[in-house]
N, C-alpha and C positions, 0 to 999 in steps of 0.2 A: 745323215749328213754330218761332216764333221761342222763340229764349233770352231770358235774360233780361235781358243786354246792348242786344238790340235794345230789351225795354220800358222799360227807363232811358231809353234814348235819346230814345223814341218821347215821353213821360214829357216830358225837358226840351224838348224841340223845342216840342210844345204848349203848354210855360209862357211861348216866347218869341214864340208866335204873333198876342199882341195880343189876345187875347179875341176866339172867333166868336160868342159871344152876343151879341145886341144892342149889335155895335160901332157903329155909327151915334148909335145912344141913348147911349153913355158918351162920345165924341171930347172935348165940352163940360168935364167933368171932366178928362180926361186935359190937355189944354189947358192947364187952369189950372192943375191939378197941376204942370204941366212946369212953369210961369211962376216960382211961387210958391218950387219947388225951388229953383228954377239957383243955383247956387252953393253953397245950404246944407248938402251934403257932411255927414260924421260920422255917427253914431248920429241913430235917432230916439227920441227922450225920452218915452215913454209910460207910462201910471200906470193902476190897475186900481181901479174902485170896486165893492166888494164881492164876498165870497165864500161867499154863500148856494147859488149857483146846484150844478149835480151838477156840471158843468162849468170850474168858478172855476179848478180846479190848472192848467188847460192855460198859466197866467200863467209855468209851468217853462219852456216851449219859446219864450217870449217872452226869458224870464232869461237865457235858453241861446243864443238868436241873437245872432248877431256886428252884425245890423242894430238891431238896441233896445237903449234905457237905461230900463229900468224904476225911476223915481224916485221912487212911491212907494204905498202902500195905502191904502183908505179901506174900512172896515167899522163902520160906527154899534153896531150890536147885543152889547153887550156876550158875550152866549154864541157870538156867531159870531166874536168879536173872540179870546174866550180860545179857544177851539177851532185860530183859525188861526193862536195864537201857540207852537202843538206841530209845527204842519205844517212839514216841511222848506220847502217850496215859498214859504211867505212870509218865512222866517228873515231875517233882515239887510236888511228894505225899511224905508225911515220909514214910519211910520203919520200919516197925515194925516185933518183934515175935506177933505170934497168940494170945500170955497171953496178950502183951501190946495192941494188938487192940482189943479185946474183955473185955477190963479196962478202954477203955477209956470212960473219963465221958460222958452221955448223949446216949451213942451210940446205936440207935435201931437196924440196920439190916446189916447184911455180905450180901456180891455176894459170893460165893464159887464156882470157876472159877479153879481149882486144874486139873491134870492130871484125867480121868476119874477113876482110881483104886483108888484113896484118895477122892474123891468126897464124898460117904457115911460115912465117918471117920470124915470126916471136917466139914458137917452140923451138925452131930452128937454134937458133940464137940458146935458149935454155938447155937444148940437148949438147950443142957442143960446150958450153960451160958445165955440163956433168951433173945437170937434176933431172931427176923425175919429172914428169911433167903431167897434168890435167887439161886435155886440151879439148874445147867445147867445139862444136860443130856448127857445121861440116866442115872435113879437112881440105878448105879450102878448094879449089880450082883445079892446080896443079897437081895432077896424080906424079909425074916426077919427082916434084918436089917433097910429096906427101914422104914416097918409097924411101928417098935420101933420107927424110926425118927416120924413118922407120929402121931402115940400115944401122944408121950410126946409132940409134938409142940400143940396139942389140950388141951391137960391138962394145959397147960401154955394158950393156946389162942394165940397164934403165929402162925402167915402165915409161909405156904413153898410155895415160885414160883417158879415153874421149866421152866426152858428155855426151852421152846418148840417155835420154831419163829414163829410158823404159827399163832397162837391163836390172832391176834388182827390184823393180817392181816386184810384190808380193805373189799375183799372179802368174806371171811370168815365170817367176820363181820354181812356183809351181807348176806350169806347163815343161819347165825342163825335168822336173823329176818325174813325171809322168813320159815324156820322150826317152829319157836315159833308161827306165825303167819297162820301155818297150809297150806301155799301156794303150797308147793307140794305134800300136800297129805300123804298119809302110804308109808313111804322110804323102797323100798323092794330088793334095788344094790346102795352100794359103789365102787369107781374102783379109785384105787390109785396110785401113780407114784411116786419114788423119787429117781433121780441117778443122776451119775458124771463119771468122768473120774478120777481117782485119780491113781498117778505115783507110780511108784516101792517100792520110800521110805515112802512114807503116807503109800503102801500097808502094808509095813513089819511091821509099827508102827500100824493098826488098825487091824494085822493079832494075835496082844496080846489077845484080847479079840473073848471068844471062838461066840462071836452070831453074827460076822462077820456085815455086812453092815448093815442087819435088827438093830442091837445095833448100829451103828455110824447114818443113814441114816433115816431106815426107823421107829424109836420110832416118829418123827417129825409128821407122817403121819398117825401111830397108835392114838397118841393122840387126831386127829382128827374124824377117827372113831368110836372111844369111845365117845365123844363127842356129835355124831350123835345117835349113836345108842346105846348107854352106852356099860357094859359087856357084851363079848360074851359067847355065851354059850359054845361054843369049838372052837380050833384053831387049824388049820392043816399046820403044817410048810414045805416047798420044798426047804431046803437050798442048795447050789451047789457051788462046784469052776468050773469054765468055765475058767477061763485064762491060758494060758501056762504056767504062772511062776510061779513055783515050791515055793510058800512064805504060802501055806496054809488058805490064807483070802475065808471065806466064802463070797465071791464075786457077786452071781448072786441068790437073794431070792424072794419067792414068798409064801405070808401066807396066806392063807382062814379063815376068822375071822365066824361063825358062827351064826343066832341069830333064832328065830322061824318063824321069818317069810322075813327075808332078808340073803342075803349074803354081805361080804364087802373079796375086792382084795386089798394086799399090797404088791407091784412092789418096789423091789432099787437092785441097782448093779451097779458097780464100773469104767466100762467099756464104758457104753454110753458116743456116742460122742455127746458134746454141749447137755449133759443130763438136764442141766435147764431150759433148754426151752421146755423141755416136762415133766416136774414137774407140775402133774395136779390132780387133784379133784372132783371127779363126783360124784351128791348123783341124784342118779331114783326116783322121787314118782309116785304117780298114778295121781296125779292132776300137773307133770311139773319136768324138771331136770333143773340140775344147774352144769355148767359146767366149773370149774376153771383153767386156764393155760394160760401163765405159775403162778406157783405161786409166786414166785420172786419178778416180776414183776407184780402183779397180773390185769389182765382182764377174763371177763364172759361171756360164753351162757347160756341163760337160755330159756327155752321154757316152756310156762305156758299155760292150758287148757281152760283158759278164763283169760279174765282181770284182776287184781290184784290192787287196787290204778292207780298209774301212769303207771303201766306195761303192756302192751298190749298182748292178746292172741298171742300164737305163739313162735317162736326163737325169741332175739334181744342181740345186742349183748353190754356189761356194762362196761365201762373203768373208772379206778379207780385213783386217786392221789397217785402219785411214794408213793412207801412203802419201809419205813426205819425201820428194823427190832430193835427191843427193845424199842423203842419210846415210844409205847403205854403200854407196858408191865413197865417198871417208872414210867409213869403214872398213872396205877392203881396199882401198888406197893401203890404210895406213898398215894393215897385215901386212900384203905384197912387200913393203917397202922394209918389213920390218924379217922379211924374209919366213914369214909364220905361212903362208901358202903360196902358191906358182897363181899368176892370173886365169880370172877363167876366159879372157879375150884375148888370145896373141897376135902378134904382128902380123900374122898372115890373116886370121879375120878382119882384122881393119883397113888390112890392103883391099882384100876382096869385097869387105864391105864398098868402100868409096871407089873401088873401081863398080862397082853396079851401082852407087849413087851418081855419077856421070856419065854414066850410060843409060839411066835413068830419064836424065836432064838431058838427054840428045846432045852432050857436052865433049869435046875430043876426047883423048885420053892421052894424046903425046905431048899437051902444051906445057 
């Protein structure tokens, strides 16, 4: 069984590998990137416009890297303003409008951490001012408006990162070098998991948006099956309220993602008790599975048809160094930006990703 030495290792080798997703589709970006960098050295100067989102704190691990200068916050909303003037996390940033941090000199890249219904508005807004952008999820509603985000940051040469936590997971990590590396085979079953418990008043606040859990929960875990299996060909949505209380949250979903020759399951609901601990990830080949849970936390089964490198035929089971989510995701932020590697997510997986996260949510796709 490898230690855990070996999955560090394994770990940073694949962060220096240049992205096997769709490198051909990034080179373009990476390019410029390199151009634009050369010589610009130092910190990268980046600024967070709002902190409505669940996710806004992750702005610490930005604070905390030795690659960013976090210069400044922007929150309009007077109650989100006082709320996040207690948070350690924002203590000592200037507070800006959106016009003064998108002027300031030097500045390459917004986090755009906003309430989810200004999310699309807000990157919008930062791509045509000419930064990078980290934009947390899900991309909004509007898949039109998403593609225009998506257009114009290509035409510029500009990264969009979307917060999706899973993507640099350790695990993860490792399920893709084992797919690039052909180790299990033709993936012919996905089987996905993602829920919680979430109280009356999360309920009433996530029951705004009509694609209920699938939109809060389960995009995390759509992204991965895309991922896996790029687009699907169809997607058959089973949305449901299952709780007693009358608050309208599509509560308990189940989506069939389609492809020619696989199926993938996507499980989230609101209700599971101690639901992160069976937040899990299973990809079937014909030569071996790989079997992630919890992902949180993340440890592995994987059972392989014959030997693999160090991996021995059979089940065995892979424990991984605590994973701190957004860590890696700065990380290669700050490469990309810095034109050191091509992403390994391009615009076309993000499109396809959220067009099957709306198709998902039995949500149009022309609004």
């Amino acid at each position: 069984m490898p230690n855990q030495h070996t999955m560090t290792s394994r770990r940073d080798a694949l962060h220096c590998m240049g992205g096997a997703l769709g490198l051909p589709l990034a080179m373009g970006l990476f390019s410029e990137l390199g151009k634009a960098a050369e010589g610009s050295g130092g910190k990268i100067k980046i600024g967070q416009i709002g902190v409505g989102h669940a996710h806004a704190s992750k702005l610490s691990t930005f604070r905390e890297s030795a690659d960013y200068e976090v210069v400044g916050i922007v929150e309009a909303d007077p109650q989100l303003r006082e709320r996040a003037q207690a948070n350690a996390v924002y203590q000592g940033l200037p507070r800006m409008t959106a016009e003064q941090l998108l002027n300031v000199s030097g500045l390459r890249a917004v986090l755009v951490e906003t309430r989810v219904r200004d999310l699309l508005n807000t990157a919008e807004m930062c791509i045509k001012a000419g930064k990078h952008v980290h934009l947390d999820k899900p991309a909004g509603e509007s898949l039109p408006q998403f593609k225009r985000i998506l257009d114009a940051a290509a035409k510029q040469k500009l990264l969009v990162q979307m917060g999706y936590m899973y993507r640099y997971n350790p695990a993860v990590v490792l399920l893709r070098d084992f797919l690039k590396k052909g180790w299990l085979g033709d993936v012919f079953e996905l089987h996905t998991v993602m829920s919680k418990t979430v109280d009356p008043a999360g309920r009433r606040g996530l029951a705004e948006y009509r694609g209920g859990m699938m939109f809060e929960l389960g995009c995390h875990i759509v992204d991965q099956v895309v991922g896996v299996l790029g687009k699907p060909s169809k997607v058959i949505a089973f949305p449901r309220h299952s709780s007693s209380l009358d608050d309208q949250l599509v509560d308990n979903m189940l989506a069939v993602l389609e492809y020619p020759r696989a199926t993938a399951t996507v499980r989230t609901s609101a209700m599971e008790v101690d639901g992160f601990e069976r937040r899990l990830l299973v990809v079937c080949g014909t030569e071996g599975t790989f079997h992630i849970q919890p992902l949180d936390n993340p440890s592995a089964r994987v059972t392989l048809s014959k030997p693999r490198d160090s991996y021995p035929k059979g089940y065995q089971d892979i424990q991984f160094p605590k994973y701190v989510r957004y860590v890696d995701d700065a990380k290669d932020m700050a490469r990309i930006i810095r034109g050191e590697k091509p992403t390994d997510f391009p615009y076309e997986h993000d499109l396809a990703v959220q067009t099957a996260v709306l198709e998902a949510c039995s949500l149009p796709l022309d609004k």
